[in-house]
C-alpha positions in Angstrom: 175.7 155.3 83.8 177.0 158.6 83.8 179.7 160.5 81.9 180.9 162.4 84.9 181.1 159.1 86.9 184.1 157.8 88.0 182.9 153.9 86.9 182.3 155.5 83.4 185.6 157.3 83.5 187.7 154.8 84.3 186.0 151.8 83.8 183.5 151.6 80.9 185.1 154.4 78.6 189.0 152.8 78.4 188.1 149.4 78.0 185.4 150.8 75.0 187.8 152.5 73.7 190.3 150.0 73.4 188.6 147.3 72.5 187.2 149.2 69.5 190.2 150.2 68.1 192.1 147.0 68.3 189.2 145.4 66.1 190.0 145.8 62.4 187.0 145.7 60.2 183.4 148.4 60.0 181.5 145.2 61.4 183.3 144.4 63.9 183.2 147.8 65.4 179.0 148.1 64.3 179.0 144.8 66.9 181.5 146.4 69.4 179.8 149.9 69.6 175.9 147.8 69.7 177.2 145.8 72.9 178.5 148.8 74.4 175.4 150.9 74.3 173.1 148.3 75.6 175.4 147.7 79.0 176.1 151.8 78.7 171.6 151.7 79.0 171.3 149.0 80.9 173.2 150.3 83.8 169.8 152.3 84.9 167.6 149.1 84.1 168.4 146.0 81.9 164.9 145.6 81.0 164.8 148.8 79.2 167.2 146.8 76.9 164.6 145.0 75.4 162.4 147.8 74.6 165.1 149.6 72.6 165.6 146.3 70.7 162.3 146.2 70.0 162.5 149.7 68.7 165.6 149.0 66.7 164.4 145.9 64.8 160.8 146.9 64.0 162.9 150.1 62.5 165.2 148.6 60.7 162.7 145.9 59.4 160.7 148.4 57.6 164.2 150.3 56.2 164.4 146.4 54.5 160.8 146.7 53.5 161.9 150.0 51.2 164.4 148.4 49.8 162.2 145.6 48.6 158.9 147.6 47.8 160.6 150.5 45.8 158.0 150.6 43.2 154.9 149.7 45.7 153.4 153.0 47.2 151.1 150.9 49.0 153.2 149.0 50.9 156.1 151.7 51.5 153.1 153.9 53.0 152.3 150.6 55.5 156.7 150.3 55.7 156.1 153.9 57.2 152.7 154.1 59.5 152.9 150.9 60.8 156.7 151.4 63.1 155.6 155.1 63.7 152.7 154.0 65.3 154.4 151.3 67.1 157.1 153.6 68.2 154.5 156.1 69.3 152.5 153.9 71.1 155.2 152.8 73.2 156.3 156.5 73.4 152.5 157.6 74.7 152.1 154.6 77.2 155.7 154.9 79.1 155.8 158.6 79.0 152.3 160.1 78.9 150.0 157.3 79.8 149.4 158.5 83.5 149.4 162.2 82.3 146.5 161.5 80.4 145.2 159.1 83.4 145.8 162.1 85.6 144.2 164.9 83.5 141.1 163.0 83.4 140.9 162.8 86.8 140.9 166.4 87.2 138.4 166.6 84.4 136.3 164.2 85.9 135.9 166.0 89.8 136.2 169.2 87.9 132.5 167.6 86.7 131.3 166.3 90.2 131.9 163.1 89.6 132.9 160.5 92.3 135.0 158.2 89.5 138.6 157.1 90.8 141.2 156.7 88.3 144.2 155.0 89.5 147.8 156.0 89.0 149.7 153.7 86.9 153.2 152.3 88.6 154.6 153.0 85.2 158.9 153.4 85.3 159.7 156.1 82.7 162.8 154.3 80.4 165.7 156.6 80.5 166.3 158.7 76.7 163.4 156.9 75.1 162.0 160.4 73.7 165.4 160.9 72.0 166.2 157.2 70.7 162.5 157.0 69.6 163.2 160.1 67.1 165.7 158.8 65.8 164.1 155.7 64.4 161.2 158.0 63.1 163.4 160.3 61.4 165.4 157.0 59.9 161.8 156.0 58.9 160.4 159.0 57.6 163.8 159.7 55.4 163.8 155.9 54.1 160.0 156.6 52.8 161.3 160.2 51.5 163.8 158.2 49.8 166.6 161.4 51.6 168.6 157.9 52.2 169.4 154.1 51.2 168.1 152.3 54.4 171.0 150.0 55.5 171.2 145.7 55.3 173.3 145.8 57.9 171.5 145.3 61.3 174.2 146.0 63.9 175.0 149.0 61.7 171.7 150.1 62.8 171.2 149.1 66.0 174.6 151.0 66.6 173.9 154.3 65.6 170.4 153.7 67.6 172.3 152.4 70.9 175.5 155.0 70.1 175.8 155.1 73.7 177.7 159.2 73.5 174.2 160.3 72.4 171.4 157.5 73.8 169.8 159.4 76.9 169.8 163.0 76.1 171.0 163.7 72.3 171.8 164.9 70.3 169.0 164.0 68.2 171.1 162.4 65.5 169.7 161.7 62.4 171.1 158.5 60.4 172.1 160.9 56.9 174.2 163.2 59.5 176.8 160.1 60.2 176.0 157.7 57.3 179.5 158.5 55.7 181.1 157.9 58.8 179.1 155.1 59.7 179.9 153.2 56.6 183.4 154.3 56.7 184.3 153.1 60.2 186.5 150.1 59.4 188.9 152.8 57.6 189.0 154.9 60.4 192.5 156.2 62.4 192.3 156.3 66.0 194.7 159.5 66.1 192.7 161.5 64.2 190.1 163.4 65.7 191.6 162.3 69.3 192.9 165.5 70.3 189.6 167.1 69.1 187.4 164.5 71.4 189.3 164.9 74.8 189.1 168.8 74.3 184.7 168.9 73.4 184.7 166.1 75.9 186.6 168.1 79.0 185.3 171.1 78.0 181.4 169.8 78.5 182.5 168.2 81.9 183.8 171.4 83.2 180.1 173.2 81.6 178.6 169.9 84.0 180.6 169.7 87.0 182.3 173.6 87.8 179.2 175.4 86.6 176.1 173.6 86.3 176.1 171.6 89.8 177.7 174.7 91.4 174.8 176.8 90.7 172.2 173.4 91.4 174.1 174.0 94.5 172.3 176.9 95.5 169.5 177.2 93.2 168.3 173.8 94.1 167.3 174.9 97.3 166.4 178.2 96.9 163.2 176.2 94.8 162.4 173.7 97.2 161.7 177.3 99.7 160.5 179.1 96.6 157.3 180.4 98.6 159.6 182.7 101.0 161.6 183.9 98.1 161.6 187.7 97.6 161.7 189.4 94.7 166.0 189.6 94.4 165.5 185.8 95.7 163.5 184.9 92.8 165.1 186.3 89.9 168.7 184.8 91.3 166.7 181.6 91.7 165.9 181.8 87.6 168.6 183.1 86.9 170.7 180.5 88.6 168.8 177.9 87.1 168.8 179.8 83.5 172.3 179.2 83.4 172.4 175.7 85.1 170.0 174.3 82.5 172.0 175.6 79.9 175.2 174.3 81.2 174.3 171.1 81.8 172.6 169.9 78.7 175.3 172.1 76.7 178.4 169.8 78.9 176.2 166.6 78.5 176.3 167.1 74.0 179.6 168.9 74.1 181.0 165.4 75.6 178.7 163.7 73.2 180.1 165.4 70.3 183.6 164.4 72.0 182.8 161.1 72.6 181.8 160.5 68.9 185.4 161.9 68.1 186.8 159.5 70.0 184.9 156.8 67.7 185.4 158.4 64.5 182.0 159.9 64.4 180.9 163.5 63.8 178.2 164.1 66.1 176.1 167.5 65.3 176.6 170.9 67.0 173.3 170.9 69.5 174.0 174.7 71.2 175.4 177.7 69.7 175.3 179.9 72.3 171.5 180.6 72.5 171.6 183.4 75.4 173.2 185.5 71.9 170.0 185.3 70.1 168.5 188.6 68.9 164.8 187.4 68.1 162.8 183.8 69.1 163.7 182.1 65.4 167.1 183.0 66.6 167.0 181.7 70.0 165.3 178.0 68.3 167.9 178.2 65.5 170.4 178.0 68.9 168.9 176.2 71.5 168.8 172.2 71.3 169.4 172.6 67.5 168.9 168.7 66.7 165.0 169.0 68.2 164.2 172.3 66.7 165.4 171.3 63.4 163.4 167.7 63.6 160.4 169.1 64.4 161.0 171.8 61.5 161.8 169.5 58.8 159.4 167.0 60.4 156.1 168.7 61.9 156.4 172.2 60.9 157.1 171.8 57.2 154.9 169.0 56.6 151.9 170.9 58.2 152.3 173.9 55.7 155.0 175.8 57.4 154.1 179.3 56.5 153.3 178.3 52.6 148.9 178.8 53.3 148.7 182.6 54.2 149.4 184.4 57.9 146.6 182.3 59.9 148.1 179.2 58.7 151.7 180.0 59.8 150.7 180.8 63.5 148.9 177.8 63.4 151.8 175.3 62.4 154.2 177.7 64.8 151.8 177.2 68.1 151.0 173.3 67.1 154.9 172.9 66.6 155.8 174.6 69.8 152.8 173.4 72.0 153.7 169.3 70.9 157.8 170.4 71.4 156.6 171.5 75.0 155.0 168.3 75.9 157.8 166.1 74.0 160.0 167.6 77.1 157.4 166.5 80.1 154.3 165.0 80.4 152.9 168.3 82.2 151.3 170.9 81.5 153.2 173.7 82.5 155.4 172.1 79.4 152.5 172.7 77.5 152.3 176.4 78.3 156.1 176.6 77.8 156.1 175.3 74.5 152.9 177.8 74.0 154.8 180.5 75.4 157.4 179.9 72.6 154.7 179.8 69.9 153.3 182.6 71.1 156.8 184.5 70.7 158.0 183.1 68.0 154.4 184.4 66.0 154.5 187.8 67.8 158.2 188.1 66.1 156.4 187.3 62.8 153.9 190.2 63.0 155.8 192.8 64.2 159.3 191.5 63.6 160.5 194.3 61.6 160.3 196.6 64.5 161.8 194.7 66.8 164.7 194.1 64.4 165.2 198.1 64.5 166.6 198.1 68.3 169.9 197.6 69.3 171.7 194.3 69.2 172.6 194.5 72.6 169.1 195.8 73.8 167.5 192.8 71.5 170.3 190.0 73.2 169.0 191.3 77.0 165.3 191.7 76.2 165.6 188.1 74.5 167.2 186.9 77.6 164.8 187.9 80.0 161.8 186.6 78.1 164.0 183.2 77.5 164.2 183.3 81.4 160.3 184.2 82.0 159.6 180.9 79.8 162.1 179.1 82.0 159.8 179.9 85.1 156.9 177.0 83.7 160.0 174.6 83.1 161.0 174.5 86.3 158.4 174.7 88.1 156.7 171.5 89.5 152.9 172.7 89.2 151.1 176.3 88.1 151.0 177.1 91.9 154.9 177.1 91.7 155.1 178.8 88.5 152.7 181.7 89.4 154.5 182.1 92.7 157.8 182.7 91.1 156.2 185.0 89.0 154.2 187.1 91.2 157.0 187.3 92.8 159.1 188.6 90.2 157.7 190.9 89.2 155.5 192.2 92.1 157.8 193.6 95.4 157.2 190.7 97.7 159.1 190.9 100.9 161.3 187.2 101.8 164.8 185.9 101.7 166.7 185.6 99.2 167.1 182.3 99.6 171.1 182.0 98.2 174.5 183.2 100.1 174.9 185.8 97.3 178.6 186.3 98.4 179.4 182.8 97.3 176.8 182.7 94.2 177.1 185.9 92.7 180.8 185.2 91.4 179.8 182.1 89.5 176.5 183.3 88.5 178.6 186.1 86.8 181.3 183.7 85.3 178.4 181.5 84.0 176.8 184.9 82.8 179.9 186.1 80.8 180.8 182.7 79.2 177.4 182.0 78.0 176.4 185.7 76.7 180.0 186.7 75.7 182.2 183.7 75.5 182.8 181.5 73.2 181.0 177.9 72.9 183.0 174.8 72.5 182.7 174.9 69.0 184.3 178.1 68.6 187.1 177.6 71.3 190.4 176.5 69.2 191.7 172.8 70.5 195.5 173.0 69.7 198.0 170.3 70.8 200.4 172.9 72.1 201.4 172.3 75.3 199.8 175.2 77.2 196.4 173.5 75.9 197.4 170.2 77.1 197.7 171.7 80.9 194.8 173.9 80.5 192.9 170.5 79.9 195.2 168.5 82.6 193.9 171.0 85.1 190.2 171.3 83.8 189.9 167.9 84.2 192.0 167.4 88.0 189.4 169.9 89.0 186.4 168.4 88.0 187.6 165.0 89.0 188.1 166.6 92.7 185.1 167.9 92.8 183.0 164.2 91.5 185.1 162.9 94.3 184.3 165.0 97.2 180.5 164.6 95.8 178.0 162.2 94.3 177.2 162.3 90.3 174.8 164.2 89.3 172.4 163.3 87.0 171.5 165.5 83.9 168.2 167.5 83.7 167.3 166.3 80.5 167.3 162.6 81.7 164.2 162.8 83.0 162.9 163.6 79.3 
């Protein structure tokens, strides 16, 4: 199901909504908001259902096996392998089983041998790389002792199946919305309303007016990408630069809204990345909730940059290069997330002269190599990817593939508002009345335009 769907809008949303507020007590609402993300998942494929419950209760089994074995090092390091490996496992075979089926077929005629290797008819679970961190991050935090695991099962399984954050993030760990977790039976449905229907509009205008408008013409300016020329392909990236962002910045600005409309303060996930100065900066902006987990969970624990220079570009390149495969099993994610690694080190060695330019020089040069990296995102295979790139930034005659007359306005609207304006977290949500029809109007728009179209699904689904 999807947010800028009229079934969701009309249908699922209100009677959630309802429904949860006429209930009175925290556990009737843990109940209410468990049910409600299972039909919100199961909408794509009941089945998946069960695998997310499996998740969920071998999860929340080993938060009871702290709680018991608090003096027992023993069995609180079993309490913490055993569900990260069972998590993982189902993570590697649904997501990366015929990657790794696939490379070794390459490998294999790459050695002259005659061996065939079958593709697996394996259906990729929708959001199970984002609902899978959050039970390792619950796990890993229970062992770390950072919080009291929880008795209550359907408080669990609801912040597991919240359904405002279940298929794309953010990346929510359990600590962030304990206190409001715990205090959802005292909860006033007025109070953050206001607040929720402003994140919430504001991300399906970032979806519907500006990301799908651009998909519009980027889209098949791609699926041509061999007769771009030059102009053609930098519009192309730069279209889909600001698409990407858009799209997965609407889908957790409504997340963040739609926890406001339960009583629960979702995380900021994008603070305006196309502002950073330097790489750090870009990762302390960009998908915040991932690039802090796989700090405070991958980078840190390998050494971060505590062991000497070596060390640091180590963990950086092993943090980036497993971050770039977390998004696709493919490698032209794997050279993305080396890409980063590599730019994020280079800013560590030579960092300080960098630091010297401009701010506005640092914000465009940051941009374009943002945009560069975006070329192995996008692309389907390294024939793709080198394509766009020779093109780039070689003169190759072609079309431009895009009625620029039509494009160039939004492109420049999307432009300003995500290197200039403000973010939704910055934006002030009054109840005067000129907000009110600002937000009457955003929203009569975008519900024109999911009418005269079908919903679109958002990119980072399919991760």
């Amino acid at each position: 199901m999807l947010f800028n769907s009229f079934i969701f809008l009309f249908a699922f949303l209100p009677v959630c909504y309802l429904v949860f507020w006429s209930l009175r007590t925290a556990s009737s609402r843990y109940v209410w908001l468990t049910l409600s993300g299972y039909v919100f998942y199961g909408y794509w494929n009941p089945w998946f259902c069960l695998l997310m419950a499996f998740s969920t209760l071998v999860s929340f089994l080993a938060g009871l096996g702290f709680l018991r074995w608090t003096l027992d090092e023993r069995k609180r390091r079993l309490c913490l392998v055993i569900p990260i490996v069972i998590d993982l496992t189902l993570l590697g075979f649904f997501k990366y089983a015929n990657f790794a089926v696939d490379s070794a077929r390459h490998v294999v005629h790459f050695l002259g041998s005659d061996i065939t290797l079958p593709h697996l008819n394996i259906i990729l679970p929708v959001g199970i790389s984002f609902y899978t961190f959050h039970t390792i991050t619950y796990i890993v935090d229970s062992y770390r002792r950072v919080i009291r695991p929880t008795r209550n099962l359907f408080e669990f399984s609801a912040y597991v199946s919240l359904f405002s954050q279940l298929v794309a993030g953010p990346i929510v760990r359990f600590r962030q919305i304990e206190a409001d977790l715990e205090s959802l039976g005292q909860r006033e449905r007025t109070r953050w309303l206001h607040v929720g229907v402003a994140f919430f509009i504001t991300g399906l205008v970032e979806k519907v007016l500006v990301a799908d408008t651009l998909a519009a013409f980027v889209n098949p300016a791609f699926a041509h990408y061999q007769s771009l020329s030059t102009a053609g392909a930098w519009l192309a990236m730069l279209g889909y630069t600001f698409q990407l962002y858009f799209d997965f910045s609407g889908y957790s600005s409504m997340a963040v809204g739609l926890g406001y409309l339960f009583g629960l303060r979702l995380p900021q996930n994008f603070n305006s990345p196309y502002k950073a100065l330097d790489p750090s900066d870009f990762w302390k902006r960009w998908h915040i909730s991932l690039s802090s987990v796989l700090r405070d969970y991958l980078y840190i624990p390998l050494g971060g940059n505590r062991n000497g220079e070596w060390q640091l570009y180590r963990n950086l390149m092993i943090t980036m290069l497993l971050g770039g495969l977390w998004h696709g099993a493919g490698w032209t994610f794997v050279v993305w997330g080396a890409y980063h690694g590599l730019l994020l080190s280079l800013h560590r060695k030579v960092g300080a002269s960098w630091d010297r330019l401009p701010a506005p020089a640092r914000q465009v040069g940051m941009f374009l190599l943002v945009v560069i990296g975006w070329v192995f995102f996008r692309a389907t295979d390294f024939t793709m990817a080198t394509t766009l790139l020779s093109a780039m930034f070689a003169p190759t005659p072609g079309t431009l593939g895009i009625d620029v007359a039509v494009f160039l306005p939004v492109l420049l609207v999307a432009a300003w508002w995500a290197m200039l304006g403000p973010n939704v977290f910055e934006m002030a949500h009054g109840l005067e009345w000129r907000s009110r029809v600002v937000r009457t109007a955003q929203f009569a728009a975008c519900l024109a335009v999911i009418a005269g179209s079908r919903a679109s699904p958002f990119l980072y689904f399919q991760f």
